[in-house]
ChimeraX commands (.cxc) that place a marker at each C-alpha (Angstrom):
marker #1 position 17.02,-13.99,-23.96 radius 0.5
marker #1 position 18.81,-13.30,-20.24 radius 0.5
marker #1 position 22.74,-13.82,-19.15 radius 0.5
marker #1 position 23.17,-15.30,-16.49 radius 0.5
marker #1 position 25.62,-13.43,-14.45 radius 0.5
marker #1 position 27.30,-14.58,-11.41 radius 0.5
marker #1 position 28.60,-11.68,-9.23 radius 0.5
marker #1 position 30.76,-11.18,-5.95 radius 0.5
marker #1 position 33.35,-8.74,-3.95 radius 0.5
marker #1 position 32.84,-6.54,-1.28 radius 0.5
marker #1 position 30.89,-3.66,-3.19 radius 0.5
marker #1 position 27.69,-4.09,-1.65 radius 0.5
marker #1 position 25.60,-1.32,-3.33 radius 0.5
marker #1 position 26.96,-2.38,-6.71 radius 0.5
marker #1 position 25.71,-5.86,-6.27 radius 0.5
marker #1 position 22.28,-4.51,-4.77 radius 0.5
marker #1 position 22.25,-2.98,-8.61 radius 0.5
marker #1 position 22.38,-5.69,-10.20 radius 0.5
marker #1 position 19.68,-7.75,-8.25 radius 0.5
marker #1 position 17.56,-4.56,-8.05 radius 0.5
marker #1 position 17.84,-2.43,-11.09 radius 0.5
marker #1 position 19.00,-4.26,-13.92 radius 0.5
marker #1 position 17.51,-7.85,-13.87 radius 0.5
marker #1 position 15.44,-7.45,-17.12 radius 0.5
marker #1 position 18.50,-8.68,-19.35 radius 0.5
marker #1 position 20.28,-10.42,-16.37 radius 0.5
marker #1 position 19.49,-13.22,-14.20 radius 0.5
marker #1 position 21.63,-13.02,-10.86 radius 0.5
marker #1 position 23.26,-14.80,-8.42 radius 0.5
marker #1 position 25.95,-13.93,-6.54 radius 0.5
marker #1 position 28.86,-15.91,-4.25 radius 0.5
marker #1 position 30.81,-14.75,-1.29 radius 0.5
marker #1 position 34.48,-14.11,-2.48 radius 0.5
marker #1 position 35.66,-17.93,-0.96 radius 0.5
marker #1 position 37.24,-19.72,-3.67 radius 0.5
marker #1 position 35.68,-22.71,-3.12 radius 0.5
marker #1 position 32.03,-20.57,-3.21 radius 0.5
marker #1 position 33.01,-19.06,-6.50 radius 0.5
marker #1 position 34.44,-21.95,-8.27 radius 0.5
marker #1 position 31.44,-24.13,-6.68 radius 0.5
marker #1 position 29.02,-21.44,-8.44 radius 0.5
marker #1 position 31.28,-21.56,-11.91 radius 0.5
marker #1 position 30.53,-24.64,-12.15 radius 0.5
marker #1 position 26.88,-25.35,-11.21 radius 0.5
marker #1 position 25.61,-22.11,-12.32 radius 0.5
marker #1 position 27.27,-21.87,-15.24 radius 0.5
marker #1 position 27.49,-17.90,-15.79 radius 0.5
marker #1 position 28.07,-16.35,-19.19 radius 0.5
marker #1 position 29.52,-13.52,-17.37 radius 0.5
marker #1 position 31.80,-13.04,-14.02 radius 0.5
marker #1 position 31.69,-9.86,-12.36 radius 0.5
marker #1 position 33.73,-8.66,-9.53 radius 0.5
marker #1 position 32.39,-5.42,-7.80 radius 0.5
marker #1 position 35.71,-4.64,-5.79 radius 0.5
marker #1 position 35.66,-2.41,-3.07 radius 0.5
marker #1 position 39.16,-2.22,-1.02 radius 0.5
marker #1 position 39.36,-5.67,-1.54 radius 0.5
marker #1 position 42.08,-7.96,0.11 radius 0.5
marker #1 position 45.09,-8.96,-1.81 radius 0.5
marker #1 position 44.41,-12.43,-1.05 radius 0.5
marker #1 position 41.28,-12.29,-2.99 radius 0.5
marker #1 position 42.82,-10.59,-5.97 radius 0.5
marker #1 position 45.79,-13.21,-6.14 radius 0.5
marker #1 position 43.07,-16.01,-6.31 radius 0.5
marker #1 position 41.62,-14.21,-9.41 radius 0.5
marker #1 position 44.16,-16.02,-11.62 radius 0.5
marker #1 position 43.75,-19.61,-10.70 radius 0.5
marker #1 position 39.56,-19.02,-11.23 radius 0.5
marker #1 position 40.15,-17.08,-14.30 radius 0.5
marker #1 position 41.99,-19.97,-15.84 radius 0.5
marker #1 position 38.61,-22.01,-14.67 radius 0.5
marker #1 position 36.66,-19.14,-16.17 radius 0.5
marker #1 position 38.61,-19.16,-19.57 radius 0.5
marker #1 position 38.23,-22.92,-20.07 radius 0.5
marker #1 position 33.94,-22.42,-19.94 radius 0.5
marker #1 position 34.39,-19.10,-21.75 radius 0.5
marker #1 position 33.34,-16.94,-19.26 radius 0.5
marker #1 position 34.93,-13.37,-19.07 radius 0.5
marker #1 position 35.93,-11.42,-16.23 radius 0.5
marker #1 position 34.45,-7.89,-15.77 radius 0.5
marker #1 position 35.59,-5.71,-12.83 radius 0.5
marker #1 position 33.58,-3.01,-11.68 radius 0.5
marker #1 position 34.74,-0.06,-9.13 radius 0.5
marker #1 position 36.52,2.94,-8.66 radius 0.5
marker #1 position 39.45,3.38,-10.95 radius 0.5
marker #1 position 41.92,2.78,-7.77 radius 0.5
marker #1 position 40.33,-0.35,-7.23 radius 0.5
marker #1 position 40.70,-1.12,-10.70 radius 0.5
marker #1 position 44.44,-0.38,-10.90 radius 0.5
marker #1 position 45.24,-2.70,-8.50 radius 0.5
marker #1 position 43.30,-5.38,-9.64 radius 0.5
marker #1 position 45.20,-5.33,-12.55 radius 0.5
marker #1 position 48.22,-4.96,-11.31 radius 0.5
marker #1 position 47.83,-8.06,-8.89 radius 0.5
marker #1 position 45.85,-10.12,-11.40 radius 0.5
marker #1 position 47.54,-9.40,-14.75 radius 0.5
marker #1 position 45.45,-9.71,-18.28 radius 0.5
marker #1 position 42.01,-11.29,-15.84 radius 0.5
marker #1 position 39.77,-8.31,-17.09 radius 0.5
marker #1 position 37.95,-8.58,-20.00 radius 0.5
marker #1 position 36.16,-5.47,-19.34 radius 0.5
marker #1 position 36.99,-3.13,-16.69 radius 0.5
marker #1 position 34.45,-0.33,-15.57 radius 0.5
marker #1 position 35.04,2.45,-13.49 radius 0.5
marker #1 position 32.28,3.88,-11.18 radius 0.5
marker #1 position 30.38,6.23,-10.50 radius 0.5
marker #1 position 28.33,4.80,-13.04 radius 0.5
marker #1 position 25.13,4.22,-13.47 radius 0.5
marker #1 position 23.02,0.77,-13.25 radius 0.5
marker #1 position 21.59,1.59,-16.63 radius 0.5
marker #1 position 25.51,2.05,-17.92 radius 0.5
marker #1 position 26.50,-1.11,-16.32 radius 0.5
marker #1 position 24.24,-3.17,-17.85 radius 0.5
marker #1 position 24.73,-1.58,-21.57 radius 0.5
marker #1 position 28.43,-1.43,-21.15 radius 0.5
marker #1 position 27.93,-5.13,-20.44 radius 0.5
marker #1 position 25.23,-6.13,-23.02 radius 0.5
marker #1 position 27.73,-4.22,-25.63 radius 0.5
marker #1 position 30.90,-5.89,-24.51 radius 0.5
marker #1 position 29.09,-9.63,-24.36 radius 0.5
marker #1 position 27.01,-8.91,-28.01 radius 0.5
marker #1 position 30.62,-8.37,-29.53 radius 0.5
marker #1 position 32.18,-10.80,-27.79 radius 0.5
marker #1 position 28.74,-13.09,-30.01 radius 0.5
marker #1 position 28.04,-14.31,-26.31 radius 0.5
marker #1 position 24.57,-15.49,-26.66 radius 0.5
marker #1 position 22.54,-15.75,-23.26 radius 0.5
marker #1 position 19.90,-18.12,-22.72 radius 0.5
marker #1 position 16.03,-18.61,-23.15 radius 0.5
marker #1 position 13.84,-17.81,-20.27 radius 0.5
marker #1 position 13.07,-21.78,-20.40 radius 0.5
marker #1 position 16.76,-22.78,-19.17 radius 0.5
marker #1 position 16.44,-20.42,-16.24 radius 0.5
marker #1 position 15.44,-22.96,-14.06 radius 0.5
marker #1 position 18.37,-24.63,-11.97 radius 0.5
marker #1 position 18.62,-27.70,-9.36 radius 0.5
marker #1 position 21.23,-29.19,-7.58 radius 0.5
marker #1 position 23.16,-29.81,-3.53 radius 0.5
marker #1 position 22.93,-25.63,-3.69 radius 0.5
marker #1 position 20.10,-24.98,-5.39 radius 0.5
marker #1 position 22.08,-24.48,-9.31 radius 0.5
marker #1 position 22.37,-26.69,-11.88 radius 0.5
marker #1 position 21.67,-26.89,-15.72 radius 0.5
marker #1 position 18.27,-28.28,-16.12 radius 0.5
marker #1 position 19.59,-30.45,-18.63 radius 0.5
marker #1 position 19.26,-34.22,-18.43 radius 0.5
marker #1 position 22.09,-36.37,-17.04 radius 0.5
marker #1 position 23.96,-38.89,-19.18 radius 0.5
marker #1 position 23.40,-42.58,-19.24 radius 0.5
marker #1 position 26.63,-43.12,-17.91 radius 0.5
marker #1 position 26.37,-40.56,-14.40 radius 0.5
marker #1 position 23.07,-42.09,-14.06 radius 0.5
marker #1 position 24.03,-45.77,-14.14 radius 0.5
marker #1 position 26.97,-44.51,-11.17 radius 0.5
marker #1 position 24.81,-43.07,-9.66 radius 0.5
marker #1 position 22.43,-46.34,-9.01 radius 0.5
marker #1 position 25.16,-48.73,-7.94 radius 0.5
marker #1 position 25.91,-46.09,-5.13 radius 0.5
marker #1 position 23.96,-45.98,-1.59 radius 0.5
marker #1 position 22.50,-42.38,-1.80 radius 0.5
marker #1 position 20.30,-41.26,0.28 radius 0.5
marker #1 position 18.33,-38.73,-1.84 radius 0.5
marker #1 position 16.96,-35.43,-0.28 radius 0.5
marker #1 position 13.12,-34.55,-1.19 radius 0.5
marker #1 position 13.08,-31.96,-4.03 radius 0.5
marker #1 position 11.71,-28.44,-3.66 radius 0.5
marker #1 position 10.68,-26.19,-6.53 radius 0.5
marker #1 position 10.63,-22.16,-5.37 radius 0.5
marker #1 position 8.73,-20.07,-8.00 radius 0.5
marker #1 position 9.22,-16.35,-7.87 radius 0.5
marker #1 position 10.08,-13.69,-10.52 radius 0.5
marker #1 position 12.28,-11.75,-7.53 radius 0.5
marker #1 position 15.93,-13.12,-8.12 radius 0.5
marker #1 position 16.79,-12.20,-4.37 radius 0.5
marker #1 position 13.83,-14.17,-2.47 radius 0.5
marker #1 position 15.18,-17.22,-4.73 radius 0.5
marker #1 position 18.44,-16.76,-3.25 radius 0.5
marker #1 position 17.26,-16.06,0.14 radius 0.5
marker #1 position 15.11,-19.40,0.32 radius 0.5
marker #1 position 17.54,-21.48,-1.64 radius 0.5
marker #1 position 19.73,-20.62,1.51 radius 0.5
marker #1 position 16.78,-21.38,3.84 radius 0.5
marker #1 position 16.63,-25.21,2.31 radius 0.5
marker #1 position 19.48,-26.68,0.67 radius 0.5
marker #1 position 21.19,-28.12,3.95 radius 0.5
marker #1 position 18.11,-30.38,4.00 radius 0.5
marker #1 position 16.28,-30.22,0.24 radius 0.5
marker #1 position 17.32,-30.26,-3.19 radius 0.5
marker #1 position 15.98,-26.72,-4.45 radius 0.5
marker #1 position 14.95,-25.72,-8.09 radius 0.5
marker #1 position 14.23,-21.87,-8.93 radius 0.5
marker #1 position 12.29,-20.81,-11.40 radius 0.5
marker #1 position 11.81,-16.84,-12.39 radius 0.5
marker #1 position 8.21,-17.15,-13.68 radius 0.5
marker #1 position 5.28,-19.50,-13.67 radius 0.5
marker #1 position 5.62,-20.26,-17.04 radius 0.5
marker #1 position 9.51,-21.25,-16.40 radius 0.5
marker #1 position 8.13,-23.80,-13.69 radius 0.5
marker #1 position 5.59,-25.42,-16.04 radius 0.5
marker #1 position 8.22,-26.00,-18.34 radius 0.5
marker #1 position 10.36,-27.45,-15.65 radius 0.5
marker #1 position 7.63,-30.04,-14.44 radius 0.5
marker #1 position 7.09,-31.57,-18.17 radius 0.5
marker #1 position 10.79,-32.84,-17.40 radius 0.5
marker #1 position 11.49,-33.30,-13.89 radius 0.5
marker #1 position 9.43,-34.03,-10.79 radius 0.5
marker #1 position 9.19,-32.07,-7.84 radius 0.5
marker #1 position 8.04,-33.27,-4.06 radius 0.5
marker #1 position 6.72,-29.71,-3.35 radius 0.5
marker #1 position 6.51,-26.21,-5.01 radius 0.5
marker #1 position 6.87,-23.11,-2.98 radius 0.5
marker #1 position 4.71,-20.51,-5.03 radius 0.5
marker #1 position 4.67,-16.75,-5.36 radius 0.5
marker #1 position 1.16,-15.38,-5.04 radius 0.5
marker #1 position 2.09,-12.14,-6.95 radius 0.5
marker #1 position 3.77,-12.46,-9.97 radius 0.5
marker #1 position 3.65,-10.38,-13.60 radius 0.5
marker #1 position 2.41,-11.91,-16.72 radius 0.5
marker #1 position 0.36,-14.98,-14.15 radius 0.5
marker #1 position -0.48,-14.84,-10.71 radius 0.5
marker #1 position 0.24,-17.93,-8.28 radius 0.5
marker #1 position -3.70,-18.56,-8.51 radius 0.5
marker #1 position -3.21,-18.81,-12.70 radius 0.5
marker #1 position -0.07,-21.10,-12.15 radius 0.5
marker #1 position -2.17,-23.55,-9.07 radius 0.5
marker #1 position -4.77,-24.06,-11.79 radius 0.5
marker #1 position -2.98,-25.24,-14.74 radius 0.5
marker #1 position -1.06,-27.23,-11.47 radius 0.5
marker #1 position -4.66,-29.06,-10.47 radius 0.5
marker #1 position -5.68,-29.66,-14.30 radius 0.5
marker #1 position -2.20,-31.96,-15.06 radius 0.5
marker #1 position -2.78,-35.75,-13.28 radius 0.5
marker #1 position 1.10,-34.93,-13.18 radius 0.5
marker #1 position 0.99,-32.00,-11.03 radius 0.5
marker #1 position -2.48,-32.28,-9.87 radius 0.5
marker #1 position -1.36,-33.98,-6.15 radius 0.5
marker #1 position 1.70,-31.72,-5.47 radius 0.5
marker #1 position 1.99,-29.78,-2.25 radius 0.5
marker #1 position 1.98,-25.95,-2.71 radius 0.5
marker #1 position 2.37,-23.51,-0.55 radius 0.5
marker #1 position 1.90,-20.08,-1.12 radius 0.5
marker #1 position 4.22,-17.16,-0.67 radius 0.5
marker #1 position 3.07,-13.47,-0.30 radius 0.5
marker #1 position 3.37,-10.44,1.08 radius 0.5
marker #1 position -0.39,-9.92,0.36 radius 0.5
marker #1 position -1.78,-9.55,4.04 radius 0.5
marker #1 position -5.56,-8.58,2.88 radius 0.5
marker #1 position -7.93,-11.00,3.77 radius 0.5
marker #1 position -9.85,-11.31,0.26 radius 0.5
marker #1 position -6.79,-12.06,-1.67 radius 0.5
marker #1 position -5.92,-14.40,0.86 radius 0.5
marker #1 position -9.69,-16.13,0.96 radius 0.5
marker #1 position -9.25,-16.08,-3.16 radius 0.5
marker #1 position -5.54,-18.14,-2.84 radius 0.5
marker #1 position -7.30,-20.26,-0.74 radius 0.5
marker #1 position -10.15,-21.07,-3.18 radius 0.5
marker #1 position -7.69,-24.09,-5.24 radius 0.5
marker #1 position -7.17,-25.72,-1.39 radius 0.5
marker #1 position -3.11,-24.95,-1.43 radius 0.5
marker #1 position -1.27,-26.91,1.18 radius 0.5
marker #1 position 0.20,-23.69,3.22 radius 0.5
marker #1 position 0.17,-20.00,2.66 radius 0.5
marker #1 position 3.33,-17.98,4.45 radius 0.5
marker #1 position 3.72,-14.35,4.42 radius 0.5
marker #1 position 6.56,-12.37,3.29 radius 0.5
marker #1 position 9.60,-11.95,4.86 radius 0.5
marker #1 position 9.74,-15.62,5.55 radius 0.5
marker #1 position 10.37,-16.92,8.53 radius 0.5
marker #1 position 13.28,-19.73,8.34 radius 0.5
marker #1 position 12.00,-22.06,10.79 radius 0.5
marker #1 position 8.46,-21.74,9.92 radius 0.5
marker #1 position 9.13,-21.78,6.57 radius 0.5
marker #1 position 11.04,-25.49,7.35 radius 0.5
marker #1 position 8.16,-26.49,9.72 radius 0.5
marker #1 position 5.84,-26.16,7.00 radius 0.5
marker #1 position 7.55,-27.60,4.19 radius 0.5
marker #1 position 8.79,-30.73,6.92 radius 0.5
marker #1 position 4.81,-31.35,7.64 radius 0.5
marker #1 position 4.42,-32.20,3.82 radius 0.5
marker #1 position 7.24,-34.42,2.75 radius 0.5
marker #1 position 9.65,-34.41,5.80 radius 0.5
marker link #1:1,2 radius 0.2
marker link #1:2,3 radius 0.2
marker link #1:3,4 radius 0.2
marker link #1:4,5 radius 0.2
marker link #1:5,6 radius 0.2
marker link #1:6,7 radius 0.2
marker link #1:7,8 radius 0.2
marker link #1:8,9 radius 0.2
marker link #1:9,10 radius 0.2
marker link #1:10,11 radius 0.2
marker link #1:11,12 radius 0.2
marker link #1:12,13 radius 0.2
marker link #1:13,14 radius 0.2
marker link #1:14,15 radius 0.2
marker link #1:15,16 radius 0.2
marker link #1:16,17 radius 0.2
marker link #1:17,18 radius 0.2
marker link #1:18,19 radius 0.2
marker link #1:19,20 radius 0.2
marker link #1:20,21 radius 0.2
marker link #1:21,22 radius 0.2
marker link #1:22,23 radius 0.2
marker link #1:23,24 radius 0.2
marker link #1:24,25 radius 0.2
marker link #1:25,26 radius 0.2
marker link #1:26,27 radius 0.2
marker link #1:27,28 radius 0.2
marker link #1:28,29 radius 0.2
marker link #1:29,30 radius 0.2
marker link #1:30,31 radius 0.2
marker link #1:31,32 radius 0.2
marker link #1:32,33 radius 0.2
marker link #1:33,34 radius 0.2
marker link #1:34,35 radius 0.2
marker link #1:35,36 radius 0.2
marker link #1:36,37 radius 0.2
marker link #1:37,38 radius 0.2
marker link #1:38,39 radius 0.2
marker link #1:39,40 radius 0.2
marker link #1:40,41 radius 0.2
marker link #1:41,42 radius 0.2
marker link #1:42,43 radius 0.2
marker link #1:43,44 radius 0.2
marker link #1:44,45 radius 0.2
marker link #1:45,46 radius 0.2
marker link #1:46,47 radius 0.2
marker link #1:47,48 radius 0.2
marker link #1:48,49 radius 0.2
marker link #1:49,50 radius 0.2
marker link #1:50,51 radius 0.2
marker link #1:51,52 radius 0.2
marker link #1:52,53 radius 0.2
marker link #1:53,54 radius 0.2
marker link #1:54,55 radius 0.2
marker link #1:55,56 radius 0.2
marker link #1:56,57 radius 0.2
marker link #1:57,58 radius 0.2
marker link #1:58,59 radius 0.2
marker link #1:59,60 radius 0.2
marker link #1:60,61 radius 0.2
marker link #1:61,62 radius 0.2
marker link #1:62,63 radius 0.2
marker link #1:63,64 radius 0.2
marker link #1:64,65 radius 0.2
marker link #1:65,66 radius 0.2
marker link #1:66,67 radius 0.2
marker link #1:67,68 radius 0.2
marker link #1:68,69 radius 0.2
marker link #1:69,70 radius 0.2
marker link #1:70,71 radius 0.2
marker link #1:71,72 radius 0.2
marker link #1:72,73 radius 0.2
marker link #1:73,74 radius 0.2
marker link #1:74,75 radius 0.2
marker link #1:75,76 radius 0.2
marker link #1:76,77 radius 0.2
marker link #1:77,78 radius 0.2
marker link #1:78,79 radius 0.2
marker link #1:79,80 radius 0.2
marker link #1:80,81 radius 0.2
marker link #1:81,82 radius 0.2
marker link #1:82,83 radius 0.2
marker link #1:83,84 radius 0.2
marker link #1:84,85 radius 0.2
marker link #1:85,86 radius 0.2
marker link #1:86,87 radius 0.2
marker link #1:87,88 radius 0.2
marker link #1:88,89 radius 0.2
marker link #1:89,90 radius 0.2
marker link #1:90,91 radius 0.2
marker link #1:91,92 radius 0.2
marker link #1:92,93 radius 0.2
marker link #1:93,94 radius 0.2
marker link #1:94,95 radius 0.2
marker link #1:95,96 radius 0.2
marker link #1:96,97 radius 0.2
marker link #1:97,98 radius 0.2
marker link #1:98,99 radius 0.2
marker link #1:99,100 radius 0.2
marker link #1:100,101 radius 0.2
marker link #1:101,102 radius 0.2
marker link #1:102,103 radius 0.2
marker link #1:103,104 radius 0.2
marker link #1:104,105 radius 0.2
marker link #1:105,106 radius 0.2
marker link #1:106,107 radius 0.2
marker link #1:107,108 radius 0.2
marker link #1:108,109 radius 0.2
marker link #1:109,110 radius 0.2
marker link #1:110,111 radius 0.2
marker link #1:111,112 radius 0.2
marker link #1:112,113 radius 0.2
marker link #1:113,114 radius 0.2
marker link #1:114,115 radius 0.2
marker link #1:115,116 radius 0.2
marker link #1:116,117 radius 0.2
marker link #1:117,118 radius 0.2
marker link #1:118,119 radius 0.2
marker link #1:119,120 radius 0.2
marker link #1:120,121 radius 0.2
marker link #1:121,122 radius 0.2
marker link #1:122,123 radius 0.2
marker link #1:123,124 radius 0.2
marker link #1:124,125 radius 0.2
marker link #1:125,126 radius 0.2
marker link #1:126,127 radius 0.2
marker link #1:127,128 radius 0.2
marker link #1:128,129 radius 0.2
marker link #1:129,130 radius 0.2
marker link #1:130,131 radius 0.2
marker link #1:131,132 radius 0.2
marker link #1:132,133 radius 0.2
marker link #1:133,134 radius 0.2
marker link #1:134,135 radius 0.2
marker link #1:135,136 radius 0.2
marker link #1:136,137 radius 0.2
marker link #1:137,138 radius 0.2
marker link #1:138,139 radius 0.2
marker link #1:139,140 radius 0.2
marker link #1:140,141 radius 0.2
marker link #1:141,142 radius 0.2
marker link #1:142,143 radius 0.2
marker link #1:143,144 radius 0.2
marker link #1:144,145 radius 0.2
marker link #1:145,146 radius 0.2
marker link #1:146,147 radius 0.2
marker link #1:147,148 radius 0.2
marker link #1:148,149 radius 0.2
marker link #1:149,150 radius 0.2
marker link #1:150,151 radius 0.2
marker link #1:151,152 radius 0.2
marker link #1:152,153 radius 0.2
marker link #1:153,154 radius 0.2
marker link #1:154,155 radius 0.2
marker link #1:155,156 radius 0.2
marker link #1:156,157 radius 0.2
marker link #1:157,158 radius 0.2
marker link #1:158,159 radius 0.2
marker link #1:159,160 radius 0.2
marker link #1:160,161 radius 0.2
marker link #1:161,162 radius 0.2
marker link #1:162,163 radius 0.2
marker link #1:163,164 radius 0.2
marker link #1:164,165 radius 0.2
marker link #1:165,166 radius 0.2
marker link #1:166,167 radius 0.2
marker link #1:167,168 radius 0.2
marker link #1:168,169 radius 0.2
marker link #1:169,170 radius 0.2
marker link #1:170,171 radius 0.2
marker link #1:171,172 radius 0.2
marker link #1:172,173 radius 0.2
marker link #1:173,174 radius 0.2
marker link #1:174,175 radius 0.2
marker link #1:175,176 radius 0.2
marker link #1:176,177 radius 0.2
marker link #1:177,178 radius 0.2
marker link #1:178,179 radius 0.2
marker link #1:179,180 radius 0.2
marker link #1:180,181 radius 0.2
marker link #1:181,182 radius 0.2
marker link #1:182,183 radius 0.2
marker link #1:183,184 radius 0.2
marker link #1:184,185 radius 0.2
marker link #1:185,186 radius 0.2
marker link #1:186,187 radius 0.2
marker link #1:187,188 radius 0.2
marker link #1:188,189 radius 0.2
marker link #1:189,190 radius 0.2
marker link #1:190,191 radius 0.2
marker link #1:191,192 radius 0.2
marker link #1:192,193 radius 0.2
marker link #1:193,194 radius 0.2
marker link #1:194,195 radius 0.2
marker link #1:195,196 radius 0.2
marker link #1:196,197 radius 0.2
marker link #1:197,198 radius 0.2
marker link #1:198,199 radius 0.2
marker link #1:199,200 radius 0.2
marker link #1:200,201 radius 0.2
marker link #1:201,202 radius 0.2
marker link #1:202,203 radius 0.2
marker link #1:203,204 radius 0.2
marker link #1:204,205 radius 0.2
marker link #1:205,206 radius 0.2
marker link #1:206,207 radius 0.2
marker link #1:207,208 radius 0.2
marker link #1:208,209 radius 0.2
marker link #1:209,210 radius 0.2
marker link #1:210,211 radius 0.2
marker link #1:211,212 radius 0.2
marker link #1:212,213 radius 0.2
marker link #1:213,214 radius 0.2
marker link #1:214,215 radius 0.2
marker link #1:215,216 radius 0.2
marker link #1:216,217 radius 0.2
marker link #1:217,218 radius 0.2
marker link #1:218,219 radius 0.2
marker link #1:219,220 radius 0.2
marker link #1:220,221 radius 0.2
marker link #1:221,222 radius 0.2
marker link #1:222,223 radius 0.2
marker link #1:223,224 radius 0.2
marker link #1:224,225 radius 0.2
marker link #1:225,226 radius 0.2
marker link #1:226,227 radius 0.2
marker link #1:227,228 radius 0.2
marker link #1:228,229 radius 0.2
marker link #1:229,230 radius 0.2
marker link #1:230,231 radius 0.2
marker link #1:231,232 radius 0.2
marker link #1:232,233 radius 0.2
marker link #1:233,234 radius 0.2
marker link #1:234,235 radius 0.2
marker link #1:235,236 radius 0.2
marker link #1:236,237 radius 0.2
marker link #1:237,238 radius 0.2
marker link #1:238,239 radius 0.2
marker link #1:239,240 radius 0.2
marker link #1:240,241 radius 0.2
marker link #1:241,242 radius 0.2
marker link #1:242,243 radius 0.2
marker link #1:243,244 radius 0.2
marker link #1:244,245 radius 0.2
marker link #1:245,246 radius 0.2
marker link #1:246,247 radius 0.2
marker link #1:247,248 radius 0.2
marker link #1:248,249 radius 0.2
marker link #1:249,250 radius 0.2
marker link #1:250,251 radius 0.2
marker link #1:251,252 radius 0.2
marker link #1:252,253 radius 0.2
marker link #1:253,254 radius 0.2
marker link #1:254,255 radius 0.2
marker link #1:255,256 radius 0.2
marker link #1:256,257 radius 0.2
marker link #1:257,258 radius 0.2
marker link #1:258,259 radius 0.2
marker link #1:259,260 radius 0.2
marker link #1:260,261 radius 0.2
marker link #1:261,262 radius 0.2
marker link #1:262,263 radius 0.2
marker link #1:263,264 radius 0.2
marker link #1:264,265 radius 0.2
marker link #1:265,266 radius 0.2
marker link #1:266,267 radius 0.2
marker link #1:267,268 radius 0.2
marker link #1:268,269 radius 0.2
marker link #1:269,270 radius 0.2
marker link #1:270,271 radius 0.2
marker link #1:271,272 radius 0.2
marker link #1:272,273 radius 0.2
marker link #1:273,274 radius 0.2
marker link #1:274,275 radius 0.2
marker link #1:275,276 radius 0.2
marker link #1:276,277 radius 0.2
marker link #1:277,278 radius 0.2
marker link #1:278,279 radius 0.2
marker link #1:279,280 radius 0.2
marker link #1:280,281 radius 0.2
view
């Protein structure tokens, strides 16, 4: 059981904590401090928690607080504000009775993230099962669950022109940001956090290629491309592998299962899209 936490402001080294130190409770995602990029993520993420790490941030941003917090309050998300007890103030003062929880730093990651837990067990918040922590959608986040009758008969009578689908498997919450930035101009992008996640994805949705991490706890890439080959669902997928293995025997034993790519980490953008454009365009 994770929370889904969507995070943003100008504290930089607080919101490094979160994707760094603290992700075994959390799953993470963060938005620039745009309106339009925190409401869009409100709504297609779906958080269970909002957290603003404020650092000397601009009044402007602050004012905005209370039109998203009445968007927050109808989904039952609270707002927690994290930073130094200045910052704090006049967050509060600006954007009156938006805090749920306010937390002062210094403080550790380890205190943020109980402080939180607490705050959301009393609240009787309940997070989500590893299983739902698999989103799609125009930016890469959406609720796996399946659309309605209704959006789906709309959706035939108009002319779309669908994008090919990408799933990007990877149990580091940052390269699944990173590479859902890379794509969604031109792909719909699913993330998964584990092998096991993406499995679970595939029984319900299809995908027109996976993007796999090589090196992951609990199953390797290798484990996942297996169980991939044995389905006639999954068997004829493209996958390409990513790693930051460079040695050549791990790289001859990905290779045994005949994946369509292998790219090493950091990825390269426009490799990365002249790979994945080779496959399905």
């Amino acid at each position: 059981m994770r929370y889904k936490v969507l995070v943003t402001g100008r504290n930089d080294s607080a919101i490094t904590a979160f994707f760094e130190q603290i992700t075994d409770d959390f799953f993470v995602l963060s938005s620039s401090t745009r309106y339009e990029d925190i409401v869009g993520h409100i709504d297609y993420f779906a958080p269970h928690v909002f957290v603003y790490c404020l650092y000397n941030e601009a009044r402007d941003s602050i004012v905005q607080m209370l039109s998203i917090n009445s968007r927050l309050m109808r989904s039952g998300i609270p707002c927690v504000i994290l930073g130094s007890k200045e910052d704090c103030d006049e967050f509060e003062r600006i954007a009156v009775n938006v805090a749920a929880l306010v937390l002062h730093r210094p403080l550790s990651a380890t205190a943020i993230k109980e402080k939180i837990l607490d705050f959301m067990q009393k609240k009787k918040i309940k997070g989500s099962d590893e299983d739902d922590m698999a989103w799609t959608g125009a930016d890469g986040f959406m609720g796996t669950q399946e659309p309605d009758a209704q959006s789906d008969a709309a959706k035939e009578e108009e002319p779309v022109l669908h994008k090919k689908h990408v799933l990007v498997v990877d149990d580091n919450p940052m390269m699944l940001k990173l590479i859902n930035e890379h794509l969604h101009e031109k792909y719909d992008v699913a993330t998964a956090v584990s092998g096991r996640v993406a499995l679970k994805f595939l029984e319900r949705r299809t995908t027109d290629l996976i993007l796999l991490d090589y090196l992951m706890p609990e199953e390797n890439g290798l484990s996942i491309l297996e169980k991939l080959r044995a389905k006639d669902a999954t068997k004829d997928i493209p996958v390409i592998f990513l790693t930051g293995v460079t040695e050549r025997k791990k790289i001859k034993e990905a290779l045994v299962l005949k994946p369509q790519g292998y790219l090493l980490k950091p990825v390269d953008r426009d490799k990365l899209l002249e790979e994945i454009a080779k496959l399905i365009g």
